[in-house]
C-alpha positions, -999 to +999 in steps of 0.1 A: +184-437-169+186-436-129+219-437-109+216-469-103+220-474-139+261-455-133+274-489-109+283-521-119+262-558-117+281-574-097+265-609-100+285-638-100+275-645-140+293-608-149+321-609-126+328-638-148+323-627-179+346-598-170+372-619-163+365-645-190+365-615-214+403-600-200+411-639-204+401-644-238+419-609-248+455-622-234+454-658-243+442-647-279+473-623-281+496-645-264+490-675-293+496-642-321+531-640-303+536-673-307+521-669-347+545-641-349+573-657-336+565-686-368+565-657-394+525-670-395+516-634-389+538-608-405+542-566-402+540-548-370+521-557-338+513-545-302+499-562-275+474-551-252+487-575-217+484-555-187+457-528-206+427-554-207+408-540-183+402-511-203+384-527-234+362-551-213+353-523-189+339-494-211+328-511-247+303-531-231+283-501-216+282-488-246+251-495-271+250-515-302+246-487-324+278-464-307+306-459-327+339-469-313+370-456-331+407-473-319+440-473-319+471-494-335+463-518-303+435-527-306+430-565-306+412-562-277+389-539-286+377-557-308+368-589-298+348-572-266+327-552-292+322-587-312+339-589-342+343-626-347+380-636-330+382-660-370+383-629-387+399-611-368+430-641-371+425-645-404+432-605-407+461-612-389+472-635-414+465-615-440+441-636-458+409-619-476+383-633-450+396-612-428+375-584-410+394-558-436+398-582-460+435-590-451+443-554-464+451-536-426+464-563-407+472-562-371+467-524-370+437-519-394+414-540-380+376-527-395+341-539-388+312-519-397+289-546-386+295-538-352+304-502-354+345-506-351+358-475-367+393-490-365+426-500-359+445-464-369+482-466-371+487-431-371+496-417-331+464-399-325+445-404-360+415-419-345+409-384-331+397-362-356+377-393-371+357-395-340+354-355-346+338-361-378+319-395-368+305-379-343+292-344-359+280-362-387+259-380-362+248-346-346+237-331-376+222-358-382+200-361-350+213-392-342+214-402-302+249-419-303+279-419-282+312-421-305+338-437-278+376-431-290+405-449-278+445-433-277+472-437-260+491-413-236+515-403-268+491-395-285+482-361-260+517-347-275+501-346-310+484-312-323+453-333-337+442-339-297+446-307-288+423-297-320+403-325-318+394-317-280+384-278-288+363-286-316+343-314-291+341-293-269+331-261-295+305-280-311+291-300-285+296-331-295+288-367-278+326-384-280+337-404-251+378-395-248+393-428-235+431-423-231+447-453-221+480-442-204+501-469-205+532-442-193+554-450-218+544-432-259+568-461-279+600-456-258+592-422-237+584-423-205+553-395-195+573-373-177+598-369-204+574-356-232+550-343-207+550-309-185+516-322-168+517-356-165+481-360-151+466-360-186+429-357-174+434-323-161+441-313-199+407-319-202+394-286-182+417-263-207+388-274-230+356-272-204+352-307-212+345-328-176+376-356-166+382-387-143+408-406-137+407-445-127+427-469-117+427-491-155+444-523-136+408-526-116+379-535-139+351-534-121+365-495-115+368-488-148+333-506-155+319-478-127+336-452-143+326-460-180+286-466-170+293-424-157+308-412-187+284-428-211+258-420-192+275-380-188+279-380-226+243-398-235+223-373-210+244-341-221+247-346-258+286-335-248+320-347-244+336-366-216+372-380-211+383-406-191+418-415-184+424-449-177+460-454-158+471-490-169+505-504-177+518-522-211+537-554-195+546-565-230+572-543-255+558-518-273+558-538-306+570-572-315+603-548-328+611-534-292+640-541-274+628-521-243+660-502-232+639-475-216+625-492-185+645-519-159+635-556-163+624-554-126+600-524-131+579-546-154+581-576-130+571-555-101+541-541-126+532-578-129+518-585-095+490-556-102+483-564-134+443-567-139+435-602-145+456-614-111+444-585-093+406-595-104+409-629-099+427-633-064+398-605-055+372-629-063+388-661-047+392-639-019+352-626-017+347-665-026+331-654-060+347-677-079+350-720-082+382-738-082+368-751-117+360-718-131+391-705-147+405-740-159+369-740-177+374-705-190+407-712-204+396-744-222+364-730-238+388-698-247+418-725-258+391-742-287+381-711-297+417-699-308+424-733-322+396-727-343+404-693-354+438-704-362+425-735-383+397-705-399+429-683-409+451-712-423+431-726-446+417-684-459+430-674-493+450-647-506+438-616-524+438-622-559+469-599-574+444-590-604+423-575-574+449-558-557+441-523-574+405-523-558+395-497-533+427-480-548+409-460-562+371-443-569+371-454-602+380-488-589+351-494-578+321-505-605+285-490-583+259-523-582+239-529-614+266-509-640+290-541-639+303-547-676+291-582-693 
């Protein structure tokens, strides 16, 4: 892999695709508001608006046969690594053709087709899974990179701290990818953090940082193509902060009394998809017709996913035991007549 191999394409086909992707990720979420607000989709939920730039650019440097692990938001995640967006509804819906067979819902979202480790609901539990992902993969011999997604609240939690030492003890290939949205739930950053420049946390552990500007995403593209590339060359970890900013509540649940209605307005104005698009109207990289086209190709793709999920079944009750437990499971061939 050369340098060149560290910047961006910036054709007009993948500028885009990177904005079709960011696209795709809000307009899907924005219809599961609307589902939510129908009692369609039940449970908790968080919304990615504002943090798309993240998902679409990093998971598509990575390879096929990476290993991403995510957080409790992480609808975008993964339809830029490919899970199908009907399963991913249908999950939503809790019906059994969904990607975790309607079991995890909005926050358990699973696909080992494509390598998605999760949807964690725990603050910080996708951590130590990468940990183990990825050590089994070096003991293993295997050239992967295991990329793991978390939130800023998540760097108050004991299992980063251990999860960082034991990467960087062992030598092991994880990308870090904290999205720091400033606010864990209802706590702003500088309330639950002495150092609020969360990269720098990074060196305590000899493991090599960058920050970038998450609301760009042709910077965070640059910035994930050297961190891959830094992990993939060195066998070792790397962590990335991504600076971004959550636009919607924290959950469907939050009445946001901890920030000013004109904080999040003023946020608005900066947020990636604007900020991308005026930038290519502005450098003339885009049509008039371009994003109207987008939207409507992205528009029949939700309708479908929402017809997919409405007409999926429930788990049987009599099969609501399986996976329970070990014994629950019958191994292939020693079924009973």
């Amino acid at each position: 892999m050369t340098a060149a191999a560290d910047k961006p394409h910036l054709s007009h086909e993948h500028m885009l695709d990177l904005l079709r992707q960011m696209i795709r990720i809000r307009r899907f979420e924005d219809k599961c508001a609307e589902l939510y607000t129908q009692e369609k989709i039940r449970g908790f939920m968080h919304l990615y608006d504002g943090e798309e730039a993240i998902a679409v650019g990093v998971i598509p440097v990575l390879e096929k046969r990476d290993r991403i692990v995510a957080t409790y938001r992480e609808h975008g995640q993964a339809l830029v690594r490919g899970v199908s967006m009907k399963t991913v509804m249908a999950e939503m819906y809790g019906k059994q053709e969904g990607c975790s067979r309607g079991r995890g819902g909005s926050m358990h979202l699973f696909d080992r087709a494509t390598n998605f480790y999760g949807g964690n609901a725990i603050v910080g539990g996708g951590l130590p899974l990468a940990i183990g992902l990825a050590l089994a993969d070096h003991m293993q011999g295997n050239d992967l990179v295991i990329a793991c997604f978390f939130g800023d609240g998540a760097v108050a939690e004991g299992e980063f701290h251990e999860s960082l030492n034991l990467a960087a003890l062992w030598g092991l290939p994880v990308l870090f990818v904290c999205e720091n949205n400033l606010y864990a739930m209802g706590t702003a950053l500088e309330l639950s953090e002495s150092e609020t420049d969360i990269q720098r946390k990074a060196s305590c552990y000899r493991i090599a940082a960058e920050a970038v500007d998450a609301m760009d995403v042709v910077a965070v593209e640059a910035a994930a193509r050297r961190a891959v590339h830094a992990v993939r060359e060195s066998h070792k970890p790397y962590f990335l902060e991504c600076r971004t900013y959550r636009l919607r509540a924290h959950s469907m649940f939050d009445p946001q009394l901890y920030r000013d209605k004109t904080e999040v307005e003023a946020r608005r104005h900066s947020e990636p998809i604007t900020r991308f698009q005026q930038w290519l109207q502005a450098n003339h990289m885009i049509h008039p017709d371009d994003v109207p086209r987008i939207e409507a190709e992205i528009d029949a793709e939700i309708a479908e996913a929402v017809a997919f999920a409405e007409v999926g079944t429930w788990e049987p009750v009599e099969q609501l035991t399986r996976f329970t437990y070990a014994d629950s499971v019958v191994p292939a061939g020693q079924e009973t007549p």
